[in-house]
KEVO-623550 format. One record per residue: residue number from 1; residue in one letter; x, y, z of N, C-alpha, C in turn. Coordinates in steps of 0.02 Angstrom, whole numbers, always signed. Atoms other than C-alpha are relative to their C-alpha. Example, Ala and Ser with C-alpha at 12.3 -4.5 7.8 and 13.67 -1.06 7.14 Angstrom:
(1 "A" (+45 -59 +0) (+615 -225 +390) (+45 +60 +0))
(2 "S" (-42 -59 -3) (+684 -53 +357) (-39 +55 +37))
This chain:
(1 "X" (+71 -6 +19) (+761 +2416 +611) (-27 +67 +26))
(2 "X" (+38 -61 -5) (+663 +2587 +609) (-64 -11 +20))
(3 "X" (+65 +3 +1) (+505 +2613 +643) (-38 +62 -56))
(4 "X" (+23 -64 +60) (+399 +2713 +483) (-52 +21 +23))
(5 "X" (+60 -43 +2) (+283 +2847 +477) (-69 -51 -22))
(6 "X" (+47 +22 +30) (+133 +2783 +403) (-23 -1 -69))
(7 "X" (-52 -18 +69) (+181 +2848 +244) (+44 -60 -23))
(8 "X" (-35 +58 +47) (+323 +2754 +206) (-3 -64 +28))
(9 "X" (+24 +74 -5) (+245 +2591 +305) (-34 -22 -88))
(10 "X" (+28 +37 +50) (+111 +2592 +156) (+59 +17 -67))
(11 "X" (-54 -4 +42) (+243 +2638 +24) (+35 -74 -17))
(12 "X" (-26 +54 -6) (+340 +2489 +72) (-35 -62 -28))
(13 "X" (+32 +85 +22) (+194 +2363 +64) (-11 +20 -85))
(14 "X" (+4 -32 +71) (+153 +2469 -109) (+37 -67 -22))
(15 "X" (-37 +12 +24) (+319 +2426 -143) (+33 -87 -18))
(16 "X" (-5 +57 -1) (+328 +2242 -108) (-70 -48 -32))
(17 "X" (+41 +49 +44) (+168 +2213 -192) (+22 +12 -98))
(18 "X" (-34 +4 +31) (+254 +2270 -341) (+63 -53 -22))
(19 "X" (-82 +36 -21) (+411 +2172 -310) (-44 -65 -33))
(20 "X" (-1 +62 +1) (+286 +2021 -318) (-23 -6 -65))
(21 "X" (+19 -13 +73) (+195 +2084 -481) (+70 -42 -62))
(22 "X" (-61 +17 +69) (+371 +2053 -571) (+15 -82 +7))
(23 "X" (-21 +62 +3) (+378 +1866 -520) (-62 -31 -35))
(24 "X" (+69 +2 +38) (+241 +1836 -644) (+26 -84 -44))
(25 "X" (-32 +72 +24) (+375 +1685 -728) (-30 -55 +45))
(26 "X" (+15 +50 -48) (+375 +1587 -590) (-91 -33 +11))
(27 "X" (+68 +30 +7) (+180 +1597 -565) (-30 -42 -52))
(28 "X" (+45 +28 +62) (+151 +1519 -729) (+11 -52 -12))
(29 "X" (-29 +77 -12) (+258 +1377 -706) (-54 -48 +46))
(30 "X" (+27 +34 -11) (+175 +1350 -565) (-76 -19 -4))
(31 "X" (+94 +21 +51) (-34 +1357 -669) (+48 -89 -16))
(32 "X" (-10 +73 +40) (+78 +1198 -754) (+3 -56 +54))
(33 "X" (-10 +56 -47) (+111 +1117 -581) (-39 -25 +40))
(34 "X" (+50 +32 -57) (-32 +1121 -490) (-76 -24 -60))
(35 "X" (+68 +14 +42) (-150 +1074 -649) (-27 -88 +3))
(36 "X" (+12 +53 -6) (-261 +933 -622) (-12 -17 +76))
(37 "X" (-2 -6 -80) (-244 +946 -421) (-69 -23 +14))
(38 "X" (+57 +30 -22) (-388 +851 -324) (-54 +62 +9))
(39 "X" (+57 -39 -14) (-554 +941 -307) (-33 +8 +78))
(40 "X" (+21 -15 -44) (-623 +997 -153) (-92 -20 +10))
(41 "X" (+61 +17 -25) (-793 +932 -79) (-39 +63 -25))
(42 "X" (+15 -42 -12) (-934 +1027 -124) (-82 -12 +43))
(43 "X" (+41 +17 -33) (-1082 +1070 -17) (-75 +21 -21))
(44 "X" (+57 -49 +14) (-1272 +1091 -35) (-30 +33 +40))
(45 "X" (+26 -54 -42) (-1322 +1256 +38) (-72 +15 -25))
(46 "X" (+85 -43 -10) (-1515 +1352 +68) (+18 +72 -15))
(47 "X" (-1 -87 -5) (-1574 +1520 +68) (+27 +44 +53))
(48 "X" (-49 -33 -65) (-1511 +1555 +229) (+56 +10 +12))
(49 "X" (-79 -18 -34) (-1347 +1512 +205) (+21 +60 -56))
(50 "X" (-21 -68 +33) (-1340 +1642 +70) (-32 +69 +31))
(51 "X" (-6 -58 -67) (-1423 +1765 +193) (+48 +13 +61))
(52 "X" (-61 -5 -31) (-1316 +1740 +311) (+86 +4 -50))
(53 "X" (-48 -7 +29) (-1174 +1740 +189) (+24 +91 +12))
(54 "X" (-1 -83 +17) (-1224 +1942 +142) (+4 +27 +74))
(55 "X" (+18 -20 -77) (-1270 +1968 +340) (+116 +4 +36))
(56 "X" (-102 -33 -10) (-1055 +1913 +350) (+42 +42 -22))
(57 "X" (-57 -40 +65) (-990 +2008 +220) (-30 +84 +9))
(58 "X" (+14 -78 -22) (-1094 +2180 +295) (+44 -1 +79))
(59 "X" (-46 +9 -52) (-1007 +2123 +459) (+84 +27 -6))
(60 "X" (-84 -19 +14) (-827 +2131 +383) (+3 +55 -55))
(61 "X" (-21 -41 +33) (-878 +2284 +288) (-2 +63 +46))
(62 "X" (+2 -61 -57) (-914 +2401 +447) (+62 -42 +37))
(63 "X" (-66 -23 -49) (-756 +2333 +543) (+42 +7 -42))
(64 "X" (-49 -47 +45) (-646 +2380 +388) (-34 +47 -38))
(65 "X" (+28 -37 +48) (-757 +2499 +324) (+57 +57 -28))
(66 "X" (-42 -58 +32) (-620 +2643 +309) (+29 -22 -43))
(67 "X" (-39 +1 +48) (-519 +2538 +213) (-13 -29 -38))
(68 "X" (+34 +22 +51) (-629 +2451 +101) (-49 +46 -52))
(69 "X" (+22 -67 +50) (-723 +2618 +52) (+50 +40 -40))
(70 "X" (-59 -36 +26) (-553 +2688 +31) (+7 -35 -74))
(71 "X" (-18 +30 +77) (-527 +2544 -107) (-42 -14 -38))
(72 "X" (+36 +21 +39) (-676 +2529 -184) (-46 +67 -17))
(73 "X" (+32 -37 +22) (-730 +2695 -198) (+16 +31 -73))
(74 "X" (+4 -15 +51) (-659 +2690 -363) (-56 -40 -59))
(75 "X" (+51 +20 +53) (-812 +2607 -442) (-45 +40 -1))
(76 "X" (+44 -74 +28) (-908 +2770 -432) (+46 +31 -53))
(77 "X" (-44 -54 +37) (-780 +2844 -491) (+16 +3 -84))
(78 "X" (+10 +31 +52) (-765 +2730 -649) (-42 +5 -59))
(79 "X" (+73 -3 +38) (-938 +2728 -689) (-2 +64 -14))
(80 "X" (+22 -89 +26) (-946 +2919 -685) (+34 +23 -71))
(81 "X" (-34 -20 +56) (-798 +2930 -802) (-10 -46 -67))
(82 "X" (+12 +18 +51) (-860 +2807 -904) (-78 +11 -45))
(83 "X" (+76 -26 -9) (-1054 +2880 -902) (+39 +58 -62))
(84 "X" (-26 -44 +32) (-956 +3034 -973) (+42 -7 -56))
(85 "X" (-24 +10 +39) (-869 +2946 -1098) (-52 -22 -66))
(86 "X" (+43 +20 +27) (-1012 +2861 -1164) (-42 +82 -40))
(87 "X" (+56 -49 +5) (-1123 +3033 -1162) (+50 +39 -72))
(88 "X" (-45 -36 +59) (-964 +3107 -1264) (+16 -23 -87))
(89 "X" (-12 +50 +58) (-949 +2977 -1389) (-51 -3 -39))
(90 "X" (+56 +50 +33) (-1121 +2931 -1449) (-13 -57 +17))
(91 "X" (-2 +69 -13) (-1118 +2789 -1363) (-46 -32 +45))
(92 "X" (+42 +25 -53) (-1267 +2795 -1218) (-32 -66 +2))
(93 "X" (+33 +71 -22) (-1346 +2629 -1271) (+69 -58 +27))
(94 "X" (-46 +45 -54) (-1162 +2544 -1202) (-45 +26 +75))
(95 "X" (-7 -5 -57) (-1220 +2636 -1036) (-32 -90 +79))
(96 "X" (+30 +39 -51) (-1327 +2508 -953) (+48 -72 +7))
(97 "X" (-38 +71 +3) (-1221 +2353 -1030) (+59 +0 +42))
(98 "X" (-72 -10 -49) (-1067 +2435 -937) (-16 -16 +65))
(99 "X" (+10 +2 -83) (-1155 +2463 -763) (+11 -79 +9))
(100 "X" (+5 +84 -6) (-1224 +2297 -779) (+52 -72 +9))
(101 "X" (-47 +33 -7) (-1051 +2243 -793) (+58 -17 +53))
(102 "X" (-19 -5 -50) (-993 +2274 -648) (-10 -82 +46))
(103 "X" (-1 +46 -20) (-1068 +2120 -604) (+42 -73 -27))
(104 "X" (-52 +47 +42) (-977 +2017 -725) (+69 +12 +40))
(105 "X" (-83 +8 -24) (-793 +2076 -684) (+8 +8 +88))
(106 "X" (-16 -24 -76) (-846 +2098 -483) (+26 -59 +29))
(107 "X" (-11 +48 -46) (-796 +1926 -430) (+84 +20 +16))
(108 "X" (-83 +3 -20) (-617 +1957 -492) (+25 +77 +30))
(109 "X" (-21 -66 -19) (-608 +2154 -454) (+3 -11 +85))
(110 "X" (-10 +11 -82) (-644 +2090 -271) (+33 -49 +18))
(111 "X" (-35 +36 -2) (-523 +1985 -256) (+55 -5 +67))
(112 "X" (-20 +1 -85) (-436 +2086 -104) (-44 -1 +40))
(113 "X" (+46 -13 -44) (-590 +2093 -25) (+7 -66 +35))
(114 "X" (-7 +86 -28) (-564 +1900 -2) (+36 -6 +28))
(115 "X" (-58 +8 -17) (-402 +1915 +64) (-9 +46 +57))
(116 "X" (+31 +3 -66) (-469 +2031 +167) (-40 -10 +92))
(117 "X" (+44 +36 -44) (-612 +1940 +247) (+38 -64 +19))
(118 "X" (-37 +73 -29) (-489 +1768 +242) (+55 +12 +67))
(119 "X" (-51 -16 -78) (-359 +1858 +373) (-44 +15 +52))
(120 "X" (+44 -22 -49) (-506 +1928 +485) (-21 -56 +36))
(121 "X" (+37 +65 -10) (-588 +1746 +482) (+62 -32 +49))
(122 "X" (-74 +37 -56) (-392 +1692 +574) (+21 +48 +40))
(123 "X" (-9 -55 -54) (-407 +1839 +672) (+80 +38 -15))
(124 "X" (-75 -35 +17) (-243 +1937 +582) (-20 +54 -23))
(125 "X" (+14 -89 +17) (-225 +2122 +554) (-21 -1 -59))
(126 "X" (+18 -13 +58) (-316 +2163 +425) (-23 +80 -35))
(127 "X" (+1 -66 +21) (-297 +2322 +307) (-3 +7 -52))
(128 "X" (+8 -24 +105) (-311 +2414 +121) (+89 -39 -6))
(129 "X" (-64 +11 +33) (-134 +2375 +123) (+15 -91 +2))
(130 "X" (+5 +92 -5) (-159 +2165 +147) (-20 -12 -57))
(131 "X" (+37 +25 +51) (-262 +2177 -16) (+57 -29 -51))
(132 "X" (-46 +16 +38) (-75 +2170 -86) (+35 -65 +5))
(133 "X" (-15 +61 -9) (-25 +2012 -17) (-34 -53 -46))
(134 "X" (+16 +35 +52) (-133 +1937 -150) (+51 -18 -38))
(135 "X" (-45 -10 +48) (+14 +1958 -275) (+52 -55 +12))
(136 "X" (-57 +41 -7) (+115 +1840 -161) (-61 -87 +21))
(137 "X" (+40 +61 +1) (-33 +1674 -182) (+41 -52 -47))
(138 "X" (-24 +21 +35) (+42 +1548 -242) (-40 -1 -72))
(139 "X" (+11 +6 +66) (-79 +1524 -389) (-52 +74 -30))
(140 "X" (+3 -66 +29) (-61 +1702 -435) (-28 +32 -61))
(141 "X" (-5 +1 +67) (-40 +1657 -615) (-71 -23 -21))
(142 "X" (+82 +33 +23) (-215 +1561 -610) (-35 +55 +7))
(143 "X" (+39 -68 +5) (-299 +1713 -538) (-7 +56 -52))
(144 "X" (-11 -65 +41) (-242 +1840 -658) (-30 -59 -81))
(145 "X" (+34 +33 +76) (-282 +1709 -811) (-87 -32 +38))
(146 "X" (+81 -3 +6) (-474 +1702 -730) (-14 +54 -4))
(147 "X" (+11 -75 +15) (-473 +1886 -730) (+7 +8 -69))
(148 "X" (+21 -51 +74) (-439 +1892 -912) (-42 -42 -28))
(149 "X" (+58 +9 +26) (-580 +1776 -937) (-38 +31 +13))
(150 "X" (+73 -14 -19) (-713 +1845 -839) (+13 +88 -46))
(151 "X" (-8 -51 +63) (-627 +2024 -954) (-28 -12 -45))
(152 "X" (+21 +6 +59) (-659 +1941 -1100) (-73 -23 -24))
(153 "X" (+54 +12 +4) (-826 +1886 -1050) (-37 +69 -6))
(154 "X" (+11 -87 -21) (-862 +2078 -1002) (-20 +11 -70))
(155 "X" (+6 -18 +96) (-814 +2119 -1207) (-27 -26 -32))
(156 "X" (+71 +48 +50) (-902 +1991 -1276) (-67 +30 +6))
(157 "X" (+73 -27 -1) (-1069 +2054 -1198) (-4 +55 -16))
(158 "X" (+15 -62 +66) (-1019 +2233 -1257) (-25 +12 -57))
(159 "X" (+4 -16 +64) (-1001 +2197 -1410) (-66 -42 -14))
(160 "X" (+103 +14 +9) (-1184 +2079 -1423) (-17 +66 +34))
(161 "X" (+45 -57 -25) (-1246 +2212 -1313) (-19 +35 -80))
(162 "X" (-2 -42 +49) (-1197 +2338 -1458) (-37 -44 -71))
(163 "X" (+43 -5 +50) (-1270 +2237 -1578) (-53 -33 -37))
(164 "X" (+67 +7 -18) (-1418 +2186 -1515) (-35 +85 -2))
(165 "X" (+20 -44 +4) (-1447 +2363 -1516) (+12 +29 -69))
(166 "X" (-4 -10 +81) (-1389 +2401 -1700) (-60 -50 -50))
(167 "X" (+57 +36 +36) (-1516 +2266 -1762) (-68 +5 +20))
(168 "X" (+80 -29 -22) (-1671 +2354 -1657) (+6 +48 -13))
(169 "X" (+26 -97 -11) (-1672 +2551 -1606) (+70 +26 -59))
(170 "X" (-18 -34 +46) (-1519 +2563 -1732) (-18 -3 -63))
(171 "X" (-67 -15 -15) (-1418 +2618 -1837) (+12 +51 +23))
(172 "X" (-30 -65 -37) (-1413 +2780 -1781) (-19 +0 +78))
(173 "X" (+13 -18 -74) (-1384 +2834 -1605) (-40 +39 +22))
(174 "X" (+35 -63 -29) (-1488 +2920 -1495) (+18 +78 +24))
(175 "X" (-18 -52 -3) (-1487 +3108 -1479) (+30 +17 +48))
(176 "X" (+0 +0 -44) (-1515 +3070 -1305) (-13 -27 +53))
(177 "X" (+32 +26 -40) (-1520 +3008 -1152) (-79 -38 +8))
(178 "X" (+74 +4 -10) (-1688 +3035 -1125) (-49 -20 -69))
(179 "X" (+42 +14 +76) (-1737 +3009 -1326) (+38 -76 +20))
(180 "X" (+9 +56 -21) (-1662 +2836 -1269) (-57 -38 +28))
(181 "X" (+42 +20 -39) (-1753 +2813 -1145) (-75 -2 -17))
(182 "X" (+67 -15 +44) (-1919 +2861 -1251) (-11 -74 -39))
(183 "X" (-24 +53 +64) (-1870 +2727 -1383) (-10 -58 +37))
(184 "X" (+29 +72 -20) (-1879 +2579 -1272) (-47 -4 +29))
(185 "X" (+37 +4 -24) (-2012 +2612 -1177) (-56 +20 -34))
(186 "X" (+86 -14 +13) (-2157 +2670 -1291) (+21 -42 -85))
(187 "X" (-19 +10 +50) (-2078 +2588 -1457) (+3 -81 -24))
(188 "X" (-12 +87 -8) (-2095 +2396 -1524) (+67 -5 -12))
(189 "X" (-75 +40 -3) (-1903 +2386 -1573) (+39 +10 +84))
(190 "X" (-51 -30 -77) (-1861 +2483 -1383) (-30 -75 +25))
(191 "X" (+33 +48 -24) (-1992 +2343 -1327) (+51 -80 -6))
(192 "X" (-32 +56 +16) (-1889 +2195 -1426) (+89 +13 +36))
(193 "X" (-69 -14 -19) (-1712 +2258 -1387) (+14 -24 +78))
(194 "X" (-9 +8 -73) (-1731 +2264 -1186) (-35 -62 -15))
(195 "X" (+25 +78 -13) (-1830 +2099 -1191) (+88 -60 -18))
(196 "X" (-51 +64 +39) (-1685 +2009 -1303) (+84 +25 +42))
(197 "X" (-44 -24 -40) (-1554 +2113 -1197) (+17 -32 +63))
(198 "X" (+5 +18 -66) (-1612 +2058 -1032) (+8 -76 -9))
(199 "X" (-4 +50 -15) (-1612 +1889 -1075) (+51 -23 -24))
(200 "X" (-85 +15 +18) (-1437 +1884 -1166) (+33 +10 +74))
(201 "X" (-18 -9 -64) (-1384 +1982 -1021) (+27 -73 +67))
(202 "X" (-11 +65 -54) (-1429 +1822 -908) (+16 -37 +2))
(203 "X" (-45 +44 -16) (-1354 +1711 -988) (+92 +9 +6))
(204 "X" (-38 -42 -12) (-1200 +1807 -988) (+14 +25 +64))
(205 "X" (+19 +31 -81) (-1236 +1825 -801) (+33 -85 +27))
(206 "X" (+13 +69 -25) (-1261 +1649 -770) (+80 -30 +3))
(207 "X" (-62 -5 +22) (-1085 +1626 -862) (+53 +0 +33))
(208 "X" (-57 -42 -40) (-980 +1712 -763) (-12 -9 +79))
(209 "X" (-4 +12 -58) (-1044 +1673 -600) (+26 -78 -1))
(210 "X" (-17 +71 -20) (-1036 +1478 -624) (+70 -10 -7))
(211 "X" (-95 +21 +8) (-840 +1490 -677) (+40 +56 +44))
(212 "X" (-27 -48 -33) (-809 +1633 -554) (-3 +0 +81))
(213 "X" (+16 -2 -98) (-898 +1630 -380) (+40 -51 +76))
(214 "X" (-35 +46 -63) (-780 +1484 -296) (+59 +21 -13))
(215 "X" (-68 +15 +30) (-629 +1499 -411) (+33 +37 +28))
(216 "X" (-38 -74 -15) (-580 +1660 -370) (+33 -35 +74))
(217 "X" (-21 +21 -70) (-584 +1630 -160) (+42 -74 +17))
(218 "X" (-50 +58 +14) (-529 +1443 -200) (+99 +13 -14))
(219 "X" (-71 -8 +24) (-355 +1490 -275) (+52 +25 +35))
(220 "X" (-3 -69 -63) (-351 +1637 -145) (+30 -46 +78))
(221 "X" (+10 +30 -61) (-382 +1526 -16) (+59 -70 +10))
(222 "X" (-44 +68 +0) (-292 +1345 -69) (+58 -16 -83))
(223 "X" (-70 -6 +63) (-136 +1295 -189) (-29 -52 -32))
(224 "X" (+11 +67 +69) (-245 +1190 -340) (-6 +58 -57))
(225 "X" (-27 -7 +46) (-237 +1206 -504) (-71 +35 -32))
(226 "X" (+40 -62 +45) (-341 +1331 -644) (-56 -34 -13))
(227 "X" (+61 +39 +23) (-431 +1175 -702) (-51 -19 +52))
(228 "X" (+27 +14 -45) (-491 +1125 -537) (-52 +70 +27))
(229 "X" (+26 -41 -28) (-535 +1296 -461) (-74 -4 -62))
(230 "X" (+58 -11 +48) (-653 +1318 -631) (-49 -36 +12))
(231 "X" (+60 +64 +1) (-745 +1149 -614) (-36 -9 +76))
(232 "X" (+55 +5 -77) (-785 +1155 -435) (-25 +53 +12))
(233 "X" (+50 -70 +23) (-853 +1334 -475) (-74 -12 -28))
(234 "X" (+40 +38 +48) (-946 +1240 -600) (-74 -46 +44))
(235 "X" (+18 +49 -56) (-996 +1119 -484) (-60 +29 +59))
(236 "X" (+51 -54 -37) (-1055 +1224 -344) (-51 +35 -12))
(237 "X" (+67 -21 +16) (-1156 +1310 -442) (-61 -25 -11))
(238 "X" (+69 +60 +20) (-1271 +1176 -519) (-2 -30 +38))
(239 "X" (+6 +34 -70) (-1248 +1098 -348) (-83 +28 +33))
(240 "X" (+47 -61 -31) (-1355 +1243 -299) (-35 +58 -13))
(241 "X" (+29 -41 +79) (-1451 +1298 -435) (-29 +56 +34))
(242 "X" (+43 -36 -41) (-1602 +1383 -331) (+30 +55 +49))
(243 "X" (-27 -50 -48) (-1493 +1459 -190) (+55 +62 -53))
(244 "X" (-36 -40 +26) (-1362 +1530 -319) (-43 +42 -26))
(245 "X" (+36 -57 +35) (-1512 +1605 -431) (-27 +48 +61))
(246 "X" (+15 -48 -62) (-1572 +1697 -248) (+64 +23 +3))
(247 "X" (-44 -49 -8) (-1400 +1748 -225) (+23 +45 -74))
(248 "X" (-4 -58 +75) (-1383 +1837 -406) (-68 +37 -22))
(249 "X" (+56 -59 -33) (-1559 +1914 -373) (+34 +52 +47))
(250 "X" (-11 -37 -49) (-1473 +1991 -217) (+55 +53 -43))
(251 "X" (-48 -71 +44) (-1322 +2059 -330) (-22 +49 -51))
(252 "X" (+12 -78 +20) (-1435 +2133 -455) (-23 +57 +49))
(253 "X" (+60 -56 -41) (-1559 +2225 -337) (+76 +49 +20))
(254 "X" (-59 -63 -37) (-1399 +2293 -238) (+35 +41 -62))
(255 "X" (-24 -48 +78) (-1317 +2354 -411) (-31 +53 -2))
(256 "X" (+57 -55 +32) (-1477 +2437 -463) (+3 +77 +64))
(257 "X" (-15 -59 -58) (-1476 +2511 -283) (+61 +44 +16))
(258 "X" (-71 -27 -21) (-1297 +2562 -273) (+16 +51 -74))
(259 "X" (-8 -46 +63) (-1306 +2642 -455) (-57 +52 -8))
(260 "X" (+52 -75 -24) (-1460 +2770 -397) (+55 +34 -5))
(261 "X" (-50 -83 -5) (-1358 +2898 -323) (+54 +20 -33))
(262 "X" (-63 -10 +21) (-1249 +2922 -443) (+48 -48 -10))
(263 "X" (-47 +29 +6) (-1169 +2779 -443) (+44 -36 +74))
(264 "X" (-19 -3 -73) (-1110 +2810 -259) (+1 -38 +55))
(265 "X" (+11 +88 -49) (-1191 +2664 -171) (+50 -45 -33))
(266 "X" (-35 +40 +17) (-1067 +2559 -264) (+41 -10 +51))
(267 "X" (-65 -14 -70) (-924 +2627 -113) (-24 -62 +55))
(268 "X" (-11 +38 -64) (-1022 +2519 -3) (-41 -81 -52))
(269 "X" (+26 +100 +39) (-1120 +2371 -109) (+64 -52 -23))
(270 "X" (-53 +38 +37) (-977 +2320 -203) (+22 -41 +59))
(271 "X" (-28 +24 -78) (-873 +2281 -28) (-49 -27 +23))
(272 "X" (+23 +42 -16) (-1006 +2198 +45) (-34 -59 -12))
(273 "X" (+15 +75 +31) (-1049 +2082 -79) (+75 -49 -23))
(274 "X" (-63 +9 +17) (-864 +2071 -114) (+24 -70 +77))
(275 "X" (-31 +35 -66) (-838 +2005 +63) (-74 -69 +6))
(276 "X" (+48 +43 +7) (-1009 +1908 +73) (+23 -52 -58))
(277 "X" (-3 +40 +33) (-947 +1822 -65) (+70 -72 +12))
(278 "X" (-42 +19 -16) (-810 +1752 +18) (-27 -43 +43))
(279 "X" (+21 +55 -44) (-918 +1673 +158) (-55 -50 -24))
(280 "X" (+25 +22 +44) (-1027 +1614 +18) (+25 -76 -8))
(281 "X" (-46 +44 +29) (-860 +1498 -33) (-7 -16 +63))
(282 "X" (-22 +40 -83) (-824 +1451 +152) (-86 -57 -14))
(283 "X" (+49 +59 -9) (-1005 +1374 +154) (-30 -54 -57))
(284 "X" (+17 +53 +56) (-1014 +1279 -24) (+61 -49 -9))
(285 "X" (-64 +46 -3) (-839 +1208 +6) (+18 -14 +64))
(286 "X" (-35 -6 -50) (-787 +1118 +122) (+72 -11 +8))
(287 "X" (-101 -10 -35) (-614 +1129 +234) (+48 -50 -16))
């Protein structure tokens, strides 16, 4: 046995989260074996415990901050290149439906963040390079088939987005930005569009948190099955109607805030709602 640089330490784990990527058979077998698996208790939480939830998840984002900015500072990065894709295309009225989306695909994009915060919580080293041990969960195969729902939920609202906006301020695109921005705000179709937007939007929102916010850390966390993780998602949520709508207040505001500068605040919102959302699950399920 050697001892590696630091270099080819992360290389290695690279390399073994790869390794686990290719046992993708096996995971799918076992979606068939653990389906149906008993449900987990769920609990009814307050406003506090979702303050304190975000209050944990800024906790475990300053003692891994290096390596949670490290991995998540590609959602500036994203948004910029997709800001610029949009601006290139003709496409600025996607812009807001994209940001906005962030909240849709963030349960599963943070997914190491959980894995993360779950080794810290048992007091085990925890690093950017642990986020890869995901790959070796047993219900691997469930995770990656809620990721291409909460995807396909993502495209769905694109495409209403897009054409909710083709049946108001279109068909033609705006020149500009700012001739956007003119159009809904002094205009009755800009007026109708954002009204009928925002409230598609929410339920589209609503959506994706109730089949997302346990499942994810559930699966992460314990070996049941695709159907189960979903319904006690389900569950939890309408358990906790009031506290969940305060905690999806808290994720827009931070969005809105983290997509000011550029986008930039994302490096640290994302990660700390990423991890907050993890102690979220600890307190609507119990052990």
């Amino acid at each position: 046995m050697t001892i590696k640089n630091p270099v080819e330490w992360s290389l290695s784990r690279l390399w073994s989260g790869f390794v686990a990527i290719g046992a993708a058979g096996p995971a799918l077998h076992h979606m068939q074996e653990t389906i149906h698996s008993p449900a987990p208790r769920v609990r009814k939480i307050n406003f506090s415990d979702v303050t304190d939830a975000v209050a944990e998840g800024f906790k475990d984002f300053t003692a891994l901050r290096s390596d949670v900015v490290f991995l998540c500072v590609f959602y500036p990065l994203v948004g910029l290149l997709l800001s610029q894709f949009l601006f290139g295309n003709d496409m600025i009225p996607l812009l807001f439906p994209i940001a906005s989306g962030f909240a849709l695909v963030g349960p599963f994009a943070a997914i190491g963040l959980y894995e993360l915060s779950r080794r810290r919580e048992k007091g085990l080293e925890s690093s950017w390079v642990h986020v890869f041990d995901v790959f070796r969960a047993p219900a691997i195969g469930s995770i990656a088939a809620m990721g291409l729902l909460l995807v396909a939920i993502f495209l769905a609202w694109l495409a209403v987005a897009w054409g909710i906006f083709k049946l108001t301020l279109g068909p033609d695109t705006p020149a500009s930005l700012t001739a956007f921005a003119n159009d809904i705000a002094f205009t009755s179709a800009g007026h109708t569009m954002f009204i009928v937007g925002i409230g598609v939007g929410f339920v589209f929102a609503v959506v994706a948190m109730s089949v997302s916010i346990v499942s994810f850390p559930l699966l992460l966390d314990r070996d049941v099955g695709l159907d189960t993780a979903f319904i006690t998602s389900v569950r939890a949520v309408w358990t906790n109607p009031l506290p969940m709508a305060f905690w999806g207040f808290i994720v827009a505001v931070a969005l809105v805030i983290g997509s000011i500068p550029m986008l930039i605040g994302l490096a640290v919102v994302m990660p700390t709602l990423g991890h907050a959302t993890w102690h979220l699950y600890r307190k609507m399920i119990e052990r």
